[in-house]
C-alpha positions in Angstrom: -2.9 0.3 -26.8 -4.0 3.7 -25.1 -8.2 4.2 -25.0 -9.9 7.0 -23.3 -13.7 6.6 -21.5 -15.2 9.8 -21.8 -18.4 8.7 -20.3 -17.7 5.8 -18.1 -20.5 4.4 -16.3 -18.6 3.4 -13.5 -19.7 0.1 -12.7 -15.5 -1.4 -12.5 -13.5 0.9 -10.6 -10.5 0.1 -9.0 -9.9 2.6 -5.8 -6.2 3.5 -4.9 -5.3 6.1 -2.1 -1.6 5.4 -2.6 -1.3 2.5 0.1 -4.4 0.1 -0.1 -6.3 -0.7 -3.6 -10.1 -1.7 -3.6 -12.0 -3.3 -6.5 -15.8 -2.1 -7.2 -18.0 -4.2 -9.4 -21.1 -2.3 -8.2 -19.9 -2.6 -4.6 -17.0 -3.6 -3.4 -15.7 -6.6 -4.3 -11.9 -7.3 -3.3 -9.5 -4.9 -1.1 -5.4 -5.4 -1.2 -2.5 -3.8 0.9 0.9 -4.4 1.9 2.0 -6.2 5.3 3.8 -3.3 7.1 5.5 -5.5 10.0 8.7 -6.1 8.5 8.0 -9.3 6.4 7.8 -8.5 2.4 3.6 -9.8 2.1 0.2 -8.7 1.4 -2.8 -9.0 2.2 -6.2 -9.4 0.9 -10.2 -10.5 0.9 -12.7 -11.0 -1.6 -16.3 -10.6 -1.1 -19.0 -13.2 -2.1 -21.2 -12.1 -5.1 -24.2 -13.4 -6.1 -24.6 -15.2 -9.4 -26.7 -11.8 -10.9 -24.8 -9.4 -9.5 -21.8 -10.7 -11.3 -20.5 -8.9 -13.9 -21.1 -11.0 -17.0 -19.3 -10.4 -20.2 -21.4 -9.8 -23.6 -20.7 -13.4 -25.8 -18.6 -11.1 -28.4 -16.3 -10.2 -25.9 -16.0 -13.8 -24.5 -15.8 -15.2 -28.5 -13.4 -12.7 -28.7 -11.1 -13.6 -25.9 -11.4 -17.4 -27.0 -11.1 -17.2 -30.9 -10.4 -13.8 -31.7 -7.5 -11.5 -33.3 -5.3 -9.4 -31.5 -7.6 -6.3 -33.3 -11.0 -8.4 -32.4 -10.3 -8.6 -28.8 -9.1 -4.8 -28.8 -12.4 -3.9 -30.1 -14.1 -6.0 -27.8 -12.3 -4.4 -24.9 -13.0 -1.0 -25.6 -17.0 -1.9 -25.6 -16.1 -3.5 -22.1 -14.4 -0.2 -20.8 -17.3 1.8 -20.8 -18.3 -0.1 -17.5 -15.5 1.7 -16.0 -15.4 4.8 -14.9 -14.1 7.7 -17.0 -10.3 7.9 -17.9 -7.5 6.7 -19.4 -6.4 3.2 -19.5 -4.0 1.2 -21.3 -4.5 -2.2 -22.7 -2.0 -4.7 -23.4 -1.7 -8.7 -23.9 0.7 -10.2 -21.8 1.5 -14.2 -20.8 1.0 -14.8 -16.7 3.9 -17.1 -16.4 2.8 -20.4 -14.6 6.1 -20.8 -12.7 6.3 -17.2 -11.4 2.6 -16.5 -10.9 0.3 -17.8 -7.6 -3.2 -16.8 -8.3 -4.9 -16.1 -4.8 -8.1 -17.1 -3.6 -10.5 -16.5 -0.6 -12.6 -18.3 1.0 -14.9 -16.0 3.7 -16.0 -16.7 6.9 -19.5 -17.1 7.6 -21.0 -13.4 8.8 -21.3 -14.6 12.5 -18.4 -16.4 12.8 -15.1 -15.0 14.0 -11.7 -17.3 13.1 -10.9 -18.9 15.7 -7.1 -18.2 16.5 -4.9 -15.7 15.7 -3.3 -17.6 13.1 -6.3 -17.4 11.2 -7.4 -13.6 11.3 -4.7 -13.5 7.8 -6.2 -16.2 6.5 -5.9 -14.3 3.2 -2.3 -13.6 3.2 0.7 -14.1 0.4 4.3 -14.6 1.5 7.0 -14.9 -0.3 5.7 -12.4 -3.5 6.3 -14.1 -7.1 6.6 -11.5 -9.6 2.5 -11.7 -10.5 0.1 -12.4 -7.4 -3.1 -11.9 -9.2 -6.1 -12.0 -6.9 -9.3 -14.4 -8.1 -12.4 -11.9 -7.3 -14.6 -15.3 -7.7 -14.6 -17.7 -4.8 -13.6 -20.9 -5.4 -16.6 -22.7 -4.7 -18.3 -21.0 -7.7 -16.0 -22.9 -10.1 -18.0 -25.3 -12.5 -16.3 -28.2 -13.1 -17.5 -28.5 -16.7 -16.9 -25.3 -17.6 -13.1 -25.6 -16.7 -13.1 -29.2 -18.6 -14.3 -27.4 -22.0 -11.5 -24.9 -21.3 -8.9 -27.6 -21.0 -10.1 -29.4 -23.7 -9.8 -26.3 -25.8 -6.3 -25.7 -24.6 -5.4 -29.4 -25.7 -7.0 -28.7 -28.8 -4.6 -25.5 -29.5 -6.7 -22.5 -29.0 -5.5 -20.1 -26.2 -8.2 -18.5 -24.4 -7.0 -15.4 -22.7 -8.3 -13.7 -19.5 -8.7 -10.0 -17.9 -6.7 -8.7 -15.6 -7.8 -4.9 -13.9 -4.3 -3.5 -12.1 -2.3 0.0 -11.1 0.8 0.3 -9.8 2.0 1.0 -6.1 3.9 4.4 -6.6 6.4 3.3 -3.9 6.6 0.0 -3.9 5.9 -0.9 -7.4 6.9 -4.7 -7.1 4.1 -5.0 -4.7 1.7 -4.1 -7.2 -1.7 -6.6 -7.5 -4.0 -7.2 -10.2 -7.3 -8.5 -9.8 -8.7 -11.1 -12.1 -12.0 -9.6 -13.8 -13.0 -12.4 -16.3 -11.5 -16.1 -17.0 -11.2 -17.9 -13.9 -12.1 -20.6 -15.0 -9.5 -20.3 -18.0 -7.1 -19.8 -15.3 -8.0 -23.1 -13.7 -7.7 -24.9 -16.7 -4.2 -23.5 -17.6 -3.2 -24.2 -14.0 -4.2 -27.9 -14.4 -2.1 -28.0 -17.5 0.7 -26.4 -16.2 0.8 -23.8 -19.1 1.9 -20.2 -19.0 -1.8 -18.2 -19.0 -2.6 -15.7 -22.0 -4.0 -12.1 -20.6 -5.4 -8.9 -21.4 -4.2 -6.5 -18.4 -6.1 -3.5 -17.8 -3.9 -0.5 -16.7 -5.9 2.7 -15.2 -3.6 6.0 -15.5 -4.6 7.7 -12.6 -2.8 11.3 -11.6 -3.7 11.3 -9.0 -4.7 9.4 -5.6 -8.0 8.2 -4.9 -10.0 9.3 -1.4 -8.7 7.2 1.6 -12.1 8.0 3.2 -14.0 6.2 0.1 -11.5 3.0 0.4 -11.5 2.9 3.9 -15.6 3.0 3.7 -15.7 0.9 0.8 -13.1 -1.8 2.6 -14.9 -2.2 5.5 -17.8 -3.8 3.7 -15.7 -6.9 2.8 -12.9 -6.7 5.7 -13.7 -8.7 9.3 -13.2 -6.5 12.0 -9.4 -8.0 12.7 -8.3 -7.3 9.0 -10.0 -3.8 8.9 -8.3 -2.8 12.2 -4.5 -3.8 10.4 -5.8 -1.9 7.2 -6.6 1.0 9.4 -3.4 1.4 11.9 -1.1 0.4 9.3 -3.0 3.1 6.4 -2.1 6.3 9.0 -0.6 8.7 6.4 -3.7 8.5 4.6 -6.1 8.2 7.1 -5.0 10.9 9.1 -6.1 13.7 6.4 -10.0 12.4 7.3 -12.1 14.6 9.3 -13.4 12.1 12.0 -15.4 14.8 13.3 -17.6 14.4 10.2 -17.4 10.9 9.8 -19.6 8.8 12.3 -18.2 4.4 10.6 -14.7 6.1 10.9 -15.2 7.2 14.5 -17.2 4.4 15.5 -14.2 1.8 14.6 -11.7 3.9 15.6 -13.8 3.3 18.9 -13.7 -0.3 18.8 -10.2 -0.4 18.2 -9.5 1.4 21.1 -12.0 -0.6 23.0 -10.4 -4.1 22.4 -7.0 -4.0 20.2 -4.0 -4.8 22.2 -2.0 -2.3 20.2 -2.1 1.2 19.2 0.1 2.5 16.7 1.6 5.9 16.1 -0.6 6.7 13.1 -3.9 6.1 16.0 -1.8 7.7 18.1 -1.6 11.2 15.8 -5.3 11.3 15.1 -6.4 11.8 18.8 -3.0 14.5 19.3 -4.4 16.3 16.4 -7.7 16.5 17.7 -6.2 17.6 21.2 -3.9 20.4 19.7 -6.8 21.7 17.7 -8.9 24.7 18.7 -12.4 23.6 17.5 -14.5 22.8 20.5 -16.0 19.6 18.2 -12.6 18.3 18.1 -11.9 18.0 21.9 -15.4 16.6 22.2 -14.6 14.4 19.9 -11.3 13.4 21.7 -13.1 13.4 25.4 -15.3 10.3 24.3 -12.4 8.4 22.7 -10.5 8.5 25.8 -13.2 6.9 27.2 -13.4 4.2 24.5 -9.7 3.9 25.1 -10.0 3.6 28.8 -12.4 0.7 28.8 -9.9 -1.2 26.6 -10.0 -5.0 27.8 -6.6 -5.6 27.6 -6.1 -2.9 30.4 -7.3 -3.7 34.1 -6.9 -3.7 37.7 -6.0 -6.9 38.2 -3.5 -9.4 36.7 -5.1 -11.3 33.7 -2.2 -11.8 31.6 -3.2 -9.2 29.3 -1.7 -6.1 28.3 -1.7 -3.1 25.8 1.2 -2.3 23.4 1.6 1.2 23.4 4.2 4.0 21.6 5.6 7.1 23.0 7.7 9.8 21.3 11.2 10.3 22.8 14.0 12.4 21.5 16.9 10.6 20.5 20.1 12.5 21.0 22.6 10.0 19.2 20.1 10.8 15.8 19.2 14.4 17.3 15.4 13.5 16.6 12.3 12.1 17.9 11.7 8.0 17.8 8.3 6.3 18.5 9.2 3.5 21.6 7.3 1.1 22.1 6.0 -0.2 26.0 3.7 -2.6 27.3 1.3 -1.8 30.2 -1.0 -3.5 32.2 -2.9 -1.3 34.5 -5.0 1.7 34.7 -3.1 3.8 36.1 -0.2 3.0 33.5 -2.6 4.2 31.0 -3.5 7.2 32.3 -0.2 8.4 32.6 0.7 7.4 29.1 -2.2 9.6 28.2 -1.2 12.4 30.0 2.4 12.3 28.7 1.1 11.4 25.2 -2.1 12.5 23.9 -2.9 15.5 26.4 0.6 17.5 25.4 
């Protein structure tokens, strides 16, 4: 069923700039995007929300969604839409089936604690995809025992509770497409403990067009630690390229800690500061002059043999393809990386 919001307020929002998708309950609440390394993964993190800012549904909604008719839960749904922001979505009930569906979770790390390996910084990571890979947007430790136990015994009893699901597709890679769970996760828990196929309401947003990379990328980095947000933001370089950096001082401050401490840069890094190079505004080679600097202090770069090194891409043409390829090199020293910035950025 098709409903337009003509007057949204906004509150749910589900950001999409056609590679990373980030949930808003107010603020930001969960970000998702693909693994672009070569395995077939995603990843994801969930923020903690506090019991009032949680989005509560109204009791005829929830009756609804426990008890109610096809038509009663419609008409609770379309009250629930005007939380969202204006547009068109379509609504449709639809089974999560229990043997093809892995509901993730995520459990944060405290706000002054790093993880402690590398294994770790992807703690919140799903490999192999099942054909649904809902993401909870309620950490696990909020889960009330008893509430899931009068779930369960409704279940056993015959009644089918059903849950909400908010989703849109990936354009490209539409199999990779993620829904995140806005009410019943503690429906969810009871099915899973049953091992029964989970009853849903999805929520499908027809957008037509792609959301601004610069609000995702702002709107991530308020849930992402500052390993996760760097993959998100060299592996997002079609999108984030179109953002004026000049303008934007969180964008050019972590593109400064990247190039401060990562130990790789990537081509889509890599274009941002040859764009600013090539371009004739005197803002944009100042802007470039202090992330050399940045670039040049990077730790994994020094004068001496620490057993560290930098991964770094240059552009070579390849005359078996008759084009240019991105090769990748490893250096160690300053004086490697000076020259790599010479033949690479300063062209």
């Amino acid at each position: 069923m098709e409903f337009s919001v003509a007057h949204g307020q906004g509150i749910i929002r589900l950001i999409f700039d056609g590679f990373a998708s980030c949930l808003v309950i107010r603020r930001p609440v969960a970000v998702n995007w693909p693994d672009c390394d070569g395995s077939i993964g995603e990843y994801y993190a969930v923020s903690e929300l506090s019991k009032d800012e949680q989005i509560s549904m109204t009791n005829h909604l929830n009756q609804a969604l426990i008890y109610g008719t096809e038509d009663e839960i419609m008409a609770g749904i379309q009250d629930f839409l005007q939380l969202f922001e204006t547009g068109i979505y379509t609504v449709y009930p639809e089974n999560m089936i229990f043997d093809n569906t892995d509901f993730h979770s995520y459990s944060s790390f405290p706000a002054d604690a790093e993880p402690s390996s590398e294994d770790d910084v992807f703690s919140a990571w799903f490999y192999p995809l099942k054909d649904s890979n809902p993401i909870l947007t309620l950490e696990h430790s909020s889960i009330n025992e008893e509430r899931v136990n009068y779930y369960m015994d409704l279940i056993r009893k015959g009644t089918r509770p059903k849950v909400i699901a908010f989703y849109h597709c990936y354009h490209v890679y539409p199999g990779m497409s993620t829904s995140f769970i806005l009410d019943g996760h503690h429906k969810i828990q009871a099915y899973i403990r049953l091992k029964m196929d989970i009853p849903a309401i999805f929520i499908y947003k027809q957008n037509a067009h792609y959301d601004s990379s610069r609000e995702l990328m702002h709107s991530a980095r308020l849930i992402l630690r500052d390993s996760a947000f760097e993959h998100l933001f060299q592996n997002n370089d079609e999108n984030i390229s179109e953002i004026i950096f000049t303008h934007d001082e969180m964008m050019t401050a972590e593109l400064d800690r990247i190039l401060r401490t990562t130990a790789r840069i990537d081509p889509g890094v890599i274009h941002i500061l040859i764009r600013h190079h090539q371009s004739d505004s005197p803002d944009d080679k100042i802007w470039l002059n202090k992330r050399l600097i940045a670039l040049r202090s990077n730790i994994n770069v020094n004068l001496f043999r620490s057993g560290k090194s930098l991964l770094i891409f240059s552009r070579q043409y390849v005359e078996q393809h008759r084009t240019h390829a991105w090769f990748s090199k490893t250096i160690t020293h300053h004086e490697e990386l000076e020259s790599w910035i010479s033949e690479t950025i300063l062209i």
